[in-house]
Structures are given as C-alpha cells and as structure tokens.
Residue frames as qw, qx, qy, qz and C-alpha x, y, z in Angstrom:
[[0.598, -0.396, -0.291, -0.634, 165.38, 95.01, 112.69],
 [0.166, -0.170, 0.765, -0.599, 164.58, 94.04, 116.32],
 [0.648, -0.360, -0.612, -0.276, 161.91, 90.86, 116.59],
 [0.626, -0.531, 0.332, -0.465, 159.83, 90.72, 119.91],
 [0.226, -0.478, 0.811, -0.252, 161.16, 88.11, 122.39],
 [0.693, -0.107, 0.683, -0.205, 158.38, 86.12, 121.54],
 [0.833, 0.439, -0.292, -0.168, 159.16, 85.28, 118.17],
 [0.407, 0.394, -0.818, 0.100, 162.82, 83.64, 119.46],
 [0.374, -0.225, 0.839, -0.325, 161.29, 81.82, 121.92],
 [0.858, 0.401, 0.083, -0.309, 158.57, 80.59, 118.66],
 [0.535, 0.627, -0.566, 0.009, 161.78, 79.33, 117.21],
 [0.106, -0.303, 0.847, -0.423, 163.26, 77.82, 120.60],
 [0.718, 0.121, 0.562, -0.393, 159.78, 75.82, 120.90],
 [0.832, 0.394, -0.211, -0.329, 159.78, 74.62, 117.28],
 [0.113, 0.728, -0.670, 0.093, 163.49, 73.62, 117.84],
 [0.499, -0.206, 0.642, -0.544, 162.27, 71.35, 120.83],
 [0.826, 0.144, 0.362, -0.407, 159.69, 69.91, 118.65],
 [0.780, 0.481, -0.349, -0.194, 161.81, 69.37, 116.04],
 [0.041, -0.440, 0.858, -0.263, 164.48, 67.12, 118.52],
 [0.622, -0.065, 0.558, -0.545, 161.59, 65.41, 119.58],
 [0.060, -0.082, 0.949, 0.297, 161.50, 63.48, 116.36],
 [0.673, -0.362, -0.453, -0.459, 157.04, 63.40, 115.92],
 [0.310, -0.358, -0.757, 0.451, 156.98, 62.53, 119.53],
 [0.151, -0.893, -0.116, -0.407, 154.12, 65.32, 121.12],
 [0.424, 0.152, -0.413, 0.792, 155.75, 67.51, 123.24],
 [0.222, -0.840, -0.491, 0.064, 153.75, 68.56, 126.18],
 [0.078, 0.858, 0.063, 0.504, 153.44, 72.49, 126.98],
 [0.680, -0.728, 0.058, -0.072, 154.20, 71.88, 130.45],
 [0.793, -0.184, 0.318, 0.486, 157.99, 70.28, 129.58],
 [0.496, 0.401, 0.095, 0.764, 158.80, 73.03, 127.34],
 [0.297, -0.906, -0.039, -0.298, 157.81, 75.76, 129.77],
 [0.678, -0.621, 0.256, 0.297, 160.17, 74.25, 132.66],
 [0.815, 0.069, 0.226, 0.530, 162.78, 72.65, 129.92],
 [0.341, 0.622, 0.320, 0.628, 162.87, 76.40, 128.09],
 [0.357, -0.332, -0.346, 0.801, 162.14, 78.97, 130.82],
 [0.230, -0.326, -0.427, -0.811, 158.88, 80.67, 129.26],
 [0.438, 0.031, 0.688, -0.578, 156.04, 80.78, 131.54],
 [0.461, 0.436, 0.737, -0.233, 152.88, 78.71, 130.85],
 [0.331, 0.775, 0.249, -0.477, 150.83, 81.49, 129.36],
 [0.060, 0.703, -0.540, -0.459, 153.51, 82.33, 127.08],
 [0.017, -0.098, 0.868, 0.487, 153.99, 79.25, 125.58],
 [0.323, 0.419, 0.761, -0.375, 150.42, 78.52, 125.38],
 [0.418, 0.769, -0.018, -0.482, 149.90, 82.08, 123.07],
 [0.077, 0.318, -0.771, -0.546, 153.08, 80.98, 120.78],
 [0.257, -0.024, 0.965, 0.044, 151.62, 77.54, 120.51],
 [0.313, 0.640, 0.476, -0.516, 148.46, 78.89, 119.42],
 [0.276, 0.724, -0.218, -0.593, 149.80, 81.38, 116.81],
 [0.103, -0.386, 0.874, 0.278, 152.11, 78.75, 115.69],
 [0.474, 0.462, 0.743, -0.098, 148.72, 76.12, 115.15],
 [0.365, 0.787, 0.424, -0.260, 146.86, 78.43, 113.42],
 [0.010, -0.663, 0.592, 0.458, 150.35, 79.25, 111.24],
 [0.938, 0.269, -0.155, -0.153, 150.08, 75.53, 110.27],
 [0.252, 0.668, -0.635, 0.294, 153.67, 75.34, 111.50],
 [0.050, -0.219, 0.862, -0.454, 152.49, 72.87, 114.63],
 [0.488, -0.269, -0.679, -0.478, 149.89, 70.45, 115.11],
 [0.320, -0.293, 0.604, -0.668, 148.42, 70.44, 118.79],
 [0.562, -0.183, -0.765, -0.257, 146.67, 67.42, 120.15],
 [0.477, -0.495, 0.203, -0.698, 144.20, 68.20, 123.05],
 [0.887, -0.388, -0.167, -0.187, 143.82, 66.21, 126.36],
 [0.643, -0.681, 0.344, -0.066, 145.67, 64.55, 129.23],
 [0.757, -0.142, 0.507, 0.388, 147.98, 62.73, 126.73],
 [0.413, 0.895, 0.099, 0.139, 147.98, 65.85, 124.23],
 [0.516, -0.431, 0.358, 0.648, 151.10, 67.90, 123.16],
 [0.547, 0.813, 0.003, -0.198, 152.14, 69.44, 120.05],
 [0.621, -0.093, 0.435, 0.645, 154.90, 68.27, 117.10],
 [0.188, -0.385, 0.354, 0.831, 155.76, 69.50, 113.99],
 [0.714, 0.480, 0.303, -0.410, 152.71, 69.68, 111.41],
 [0.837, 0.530, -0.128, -0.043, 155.67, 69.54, 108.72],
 [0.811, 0.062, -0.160, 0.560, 159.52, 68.11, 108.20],
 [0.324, -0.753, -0.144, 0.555, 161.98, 70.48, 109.88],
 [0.369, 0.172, 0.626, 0.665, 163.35, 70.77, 106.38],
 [0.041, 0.637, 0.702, 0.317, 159.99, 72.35, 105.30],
 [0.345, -0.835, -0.417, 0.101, 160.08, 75.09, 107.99],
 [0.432, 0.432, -0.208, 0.764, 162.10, 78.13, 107.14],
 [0.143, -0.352, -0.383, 0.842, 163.05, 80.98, 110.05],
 [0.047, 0.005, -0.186, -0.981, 160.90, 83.43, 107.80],
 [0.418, -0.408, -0.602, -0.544, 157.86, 81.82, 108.12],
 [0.468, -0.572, -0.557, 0.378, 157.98, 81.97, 111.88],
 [0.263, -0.160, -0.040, 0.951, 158.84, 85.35, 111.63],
 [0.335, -0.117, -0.431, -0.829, 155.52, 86.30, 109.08],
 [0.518, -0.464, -0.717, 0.039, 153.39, 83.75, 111.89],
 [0.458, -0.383, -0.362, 0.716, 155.23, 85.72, 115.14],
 [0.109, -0.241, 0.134, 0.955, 155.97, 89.56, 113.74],
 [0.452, 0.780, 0.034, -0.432, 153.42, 92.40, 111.89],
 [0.471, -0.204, 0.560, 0.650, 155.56, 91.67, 108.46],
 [0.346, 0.704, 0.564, 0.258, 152.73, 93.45, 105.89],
 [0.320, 0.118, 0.192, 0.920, 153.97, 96.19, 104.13],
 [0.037, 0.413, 0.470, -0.779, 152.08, 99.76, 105.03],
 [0.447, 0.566, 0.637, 0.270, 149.58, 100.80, 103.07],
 [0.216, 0.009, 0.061, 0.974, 150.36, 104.26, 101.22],
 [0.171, 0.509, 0.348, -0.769, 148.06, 107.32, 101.93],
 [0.353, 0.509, 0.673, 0.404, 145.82, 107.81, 98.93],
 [0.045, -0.951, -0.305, 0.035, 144.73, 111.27, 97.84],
 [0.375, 0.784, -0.103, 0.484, 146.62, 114.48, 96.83],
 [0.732, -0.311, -0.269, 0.543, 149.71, 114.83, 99.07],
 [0.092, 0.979, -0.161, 0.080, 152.17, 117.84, 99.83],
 [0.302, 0.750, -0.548, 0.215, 155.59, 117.78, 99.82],
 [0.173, -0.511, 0.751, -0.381, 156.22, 116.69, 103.25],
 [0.913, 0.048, 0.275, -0.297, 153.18, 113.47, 102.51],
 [0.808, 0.507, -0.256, 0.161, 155.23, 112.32, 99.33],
 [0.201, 0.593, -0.733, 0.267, 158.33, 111.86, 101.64],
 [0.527, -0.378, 0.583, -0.490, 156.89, 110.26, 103.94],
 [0.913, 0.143, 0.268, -0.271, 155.78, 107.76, 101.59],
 [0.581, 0.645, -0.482, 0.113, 159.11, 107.42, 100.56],
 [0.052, -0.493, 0.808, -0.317, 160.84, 106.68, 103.39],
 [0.865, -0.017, 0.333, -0.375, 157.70, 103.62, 103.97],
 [0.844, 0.462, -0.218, -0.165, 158.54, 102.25, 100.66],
 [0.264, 0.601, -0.707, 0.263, 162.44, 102.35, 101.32],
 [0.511, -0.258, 0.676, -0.463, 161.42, 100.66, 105.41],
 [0.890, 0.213, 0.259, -0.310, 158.99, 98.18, 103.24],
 [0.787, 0.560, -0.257, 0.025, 161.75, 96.93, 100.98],
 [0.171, 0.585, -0.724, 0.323, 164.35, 96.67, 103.87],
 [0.666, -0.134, 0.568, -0.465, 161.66, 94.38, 105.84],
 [0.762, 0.580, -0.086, -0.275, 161.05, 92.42, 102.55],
 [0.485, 0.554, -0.623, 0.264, 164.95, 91.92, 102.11],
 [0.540, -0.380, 0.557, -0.504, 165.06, 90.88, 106.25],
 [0.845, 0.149, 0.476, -0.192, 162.38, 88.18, 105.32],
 [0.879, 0.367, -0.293, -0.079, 164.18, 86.73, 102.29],
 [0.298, 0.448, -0.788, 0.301, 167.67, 86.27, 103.87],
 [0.625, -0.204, 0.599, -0.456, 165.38, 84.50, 107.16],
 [0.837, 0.253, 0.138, -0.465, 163.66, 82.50, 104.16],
 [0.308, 0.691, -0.645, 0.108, 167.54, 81.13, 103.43],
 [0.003, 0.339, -0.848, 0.408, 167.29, 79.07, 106.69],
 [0.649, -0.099, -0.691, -0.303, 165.70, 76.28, 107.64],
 [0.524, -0.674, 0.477, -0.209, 165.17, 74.76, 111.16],
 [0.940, 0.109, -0.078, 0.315, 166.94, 71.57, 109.95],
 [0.405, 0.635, -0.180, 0.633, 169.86, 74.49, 109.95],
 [0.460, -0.676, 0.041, -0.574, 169.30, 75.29, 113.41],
 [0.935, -0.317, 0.134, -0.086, 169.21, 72.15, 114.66],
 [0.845, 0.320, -0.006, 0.429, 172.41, 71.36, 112.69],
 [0.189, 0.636, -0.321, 0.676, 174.20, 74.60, 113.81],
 [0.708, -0.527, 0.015, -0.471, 172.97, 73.81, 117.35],
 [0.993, -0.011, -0.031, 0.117, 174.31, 70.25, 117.14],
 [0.638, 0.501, -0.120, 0.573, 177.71, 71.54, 115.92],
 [0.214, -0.765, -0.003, -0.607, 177.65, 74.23, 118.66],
 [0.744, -0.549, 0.187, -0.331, 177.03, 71.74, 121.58],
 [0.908, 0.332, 0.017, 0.256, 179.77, 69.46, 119.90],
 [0.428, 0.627, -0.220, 0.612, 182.62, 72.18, 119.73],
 [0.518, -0.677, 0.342, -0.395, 181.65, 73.45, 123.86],
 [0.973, -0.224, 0.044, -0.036, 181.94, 69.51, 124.97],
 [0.832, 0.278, -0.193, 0.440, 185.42, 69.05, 122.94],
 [0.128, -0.826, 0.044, -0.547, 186.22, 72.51, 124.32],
 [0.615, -0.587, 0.280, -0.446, 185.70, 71.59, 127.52],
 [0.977, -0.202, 0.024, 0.065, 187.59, 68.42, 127.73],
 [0.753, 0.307, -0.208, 0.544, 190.66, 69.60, 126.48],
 [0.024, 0.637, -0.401, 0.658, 191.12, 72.33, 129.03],
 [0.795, -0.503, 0.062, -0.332, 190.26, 69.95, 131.42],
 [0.957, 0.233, -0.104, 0.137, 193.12, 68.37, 130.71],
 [0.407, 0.632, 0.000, 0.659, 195.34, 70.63, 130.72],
 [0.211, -0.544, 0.120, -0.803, 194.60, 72.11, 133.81],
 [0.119, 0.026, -0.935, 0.333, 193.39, 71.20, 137.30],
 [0.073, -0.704, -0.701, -0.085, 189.73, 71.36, 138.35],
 [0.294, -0.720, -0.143, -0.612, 187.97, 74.50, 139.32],
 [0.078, -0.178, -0.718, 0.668, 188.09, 75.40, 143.26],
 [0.229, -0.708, -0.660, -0.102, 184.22, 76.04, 143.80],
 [0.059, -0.343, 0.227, -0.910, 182.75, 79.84, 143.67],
 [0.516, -0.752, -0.325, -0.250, 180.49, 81.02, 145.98],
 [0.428, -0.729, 0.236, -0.480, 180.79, 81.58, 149.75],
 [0.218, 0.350, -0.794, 0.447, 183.37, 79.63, 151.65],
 [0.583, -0.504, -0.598, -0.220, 181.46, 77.03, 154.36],
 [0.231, -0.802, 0.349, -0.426, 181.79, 78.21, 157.79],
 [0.618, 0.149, -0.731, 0.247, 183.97, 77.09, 160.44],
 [0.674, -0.618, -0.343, -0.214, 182.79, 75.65, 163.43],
 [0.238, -0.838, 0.361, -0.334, 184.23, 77.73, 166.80],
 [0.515, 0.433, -0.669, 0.315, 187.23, 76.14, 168.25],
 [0.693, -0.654, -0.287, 0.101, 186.70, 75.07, 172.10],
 [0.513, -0.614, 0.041, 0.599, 189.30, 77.91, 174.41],
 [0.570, 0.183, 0.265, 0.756, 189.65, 79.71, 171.31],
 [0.030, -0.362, 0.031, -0.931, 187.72, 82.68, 172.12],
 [0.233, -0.163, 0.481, -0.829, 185.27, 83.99, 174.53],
 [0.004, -0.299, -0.911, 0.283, 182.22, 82.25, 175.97],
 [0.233, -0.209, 0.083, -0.946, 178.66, 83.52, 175.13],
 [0.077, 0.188, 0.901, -0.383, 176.11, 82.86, 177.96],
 [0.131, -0.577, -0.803, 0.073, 172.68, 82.93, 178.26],
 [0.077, -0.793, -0.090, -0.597, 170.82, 86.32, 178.50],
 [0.139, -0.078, -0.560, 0.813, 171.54, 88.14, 182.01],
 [0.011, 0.636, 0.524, -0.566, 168.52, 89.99, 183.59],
 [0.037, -0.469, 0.337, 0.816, 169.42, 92.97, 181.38],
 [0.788, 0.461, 0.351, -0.207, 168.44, 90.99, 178.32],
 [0.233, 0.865, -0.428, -0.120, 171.90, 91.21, 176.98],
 [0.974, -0.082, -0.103, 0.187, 174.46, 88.23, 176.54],
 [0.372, -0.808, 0.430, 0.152, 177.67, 88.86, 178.37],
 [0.669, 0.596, -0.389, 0.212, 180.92, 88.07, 177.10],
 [0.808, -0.561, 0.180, -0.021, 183.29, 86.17, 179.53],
 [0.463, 0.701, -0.523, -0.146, 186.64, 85.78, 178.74],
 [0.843, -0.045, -0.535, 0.030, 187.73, 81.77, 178.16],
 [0.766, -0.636, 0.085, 0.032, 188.82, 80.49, 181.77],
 [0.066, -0.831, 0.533, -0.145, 192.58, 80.98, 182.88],
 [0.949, -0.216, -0.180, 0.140, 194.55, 77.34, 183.13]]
C-alpha cells in the first residue's frame, strides 16, 4: 500500500515533537528544520490535534508537543488520523454475477488494509526515535573510520577561476567606434 506524502511527513513532525522532550515546538521551526511548507504543516498539525495525537497551544509563545508519551503513540494510529483506513461499505440489494465479485475482491482489499494497520500498530514512535538514534550513531562511526583511513575529500563543484596572467595572452581594449573590442596581440620585447 502507498500512504500520501503527507502522512510521512505526520510522522516526521511527531518525531520532532517527540525529541523535543514536552518542550512546544513552534510550526515555524519545523517547517524550515523539516522542509514542509507552512500550510502543510499547519493542515497535519490540525488533523493530528483533532486525532488527540498533539496538543497545540495558540499565540506568540504557542507551539505544539505530544498530547501523549511517545511510547503511547503507535505508527497505525497516525496512519487511521492521516489515511481513508474505513473499510468499504458492500452494495446492498440483489447482485449479478459480476456485483458478487466485485464484492469479493473489496473484502479480500479490506482485510489486506486491516493486516497493513496491525503490523503499523507493532511500532511505536519510541521505536522510531530509537531506530533513528541507532541510525545516526552507525553514519557518525561510519564516517570516522573512513576518515581515517583515507585522506580528505578534494571539493566537488566547479574549480575557482584563475586570474589572467600579465603578457600571457592578448590585450582586450575598450570598444572601437565599431562597437566591437579589438584584440591586440601582447607587445613584442
């Protein structure tokens, strides 16, 4: 199953709050820190309130934490906050052949969404945060030992320029009349 972009960024904002420790976290510092616009986080933050999953405190010293322990907060309930997750409702009334399949293959889809949301309901964001931790832990070590090992990086990008040699090539003057710059070739010693 494919979740919309904003449910992982509802996850990436709880994350946040849950680092924060009950400090509020303003909207404005997880927009820049995260790379969501405004607006965006504004709707999660919203859904997420009204989920019960985040408390929001209004005003010029407002922000929003966690409403419960990260413990408390599984991936599946952001998912059933974020995502459509209600199972379809079957057609009622006398079917034909080709209705009764269809309402097979729902059922089958509605029990594979069902199964989805228990293995989410498995994880925790404490788990997150902990797989996160562990994550940023292994890169660092990672990175030090091939630093070792090795010499620095030469720096990509674009090579700075060098600045023209004096007698190493031609002279360019001023426009002429023409509106062209002439080329002169360096003086004879």
């Amino acid at each position: 199953m494919r979740l919309n972009k904003s449910t992982g960024d509802a996850i990436r904002i709880l994350i946040a709050c849950a680092r924060a420790e009950g400090a509020l976290v303003k909207v404005v510092d997880l927009s820049t820190t995260l790379d969501i616009t405004m607006q965006n986080v504004f709707k999660i933050v919203h859904i997420l309130s009204r989920a019960g999953l985040t408390a929001a405190v209004r005003g010029r010293h407002g922000g929003i934490r966690l409403n419960r322990s990260a413990d408390a907060i599984f991936i599946g309930d952001i998912v059933r906050a974020m995502e459509q997750t209600d199972a379809a409702p079957d057609a009622a009334g006398p079917q034909s052949e080709a209705g009764a399949s269809a309402v097979d293959v729902t059922r089958v889809l509605d029990d594979a969404l069902e199964a989805f949301i228990a293995v989410l309901d498995r994880h925790s964001l404490a788990d997150m945060l902990a797989r996160e931790a562990l994550s940023a832990g292994s890169t660092a070590a990672a990175r030090s030992l091939s630093a070792r090992g090795r010499e620095a990086a030469k720096p990509r990008g674009k090579t700075p320029r060098r600045p023209l040699r004096a007698g190493s090539g031609g002279v360019v003057r001023a426009p002429a009349r023409s509106g062209r710059a002439s080329r002169t070739p360096p003086p004879k010693q």
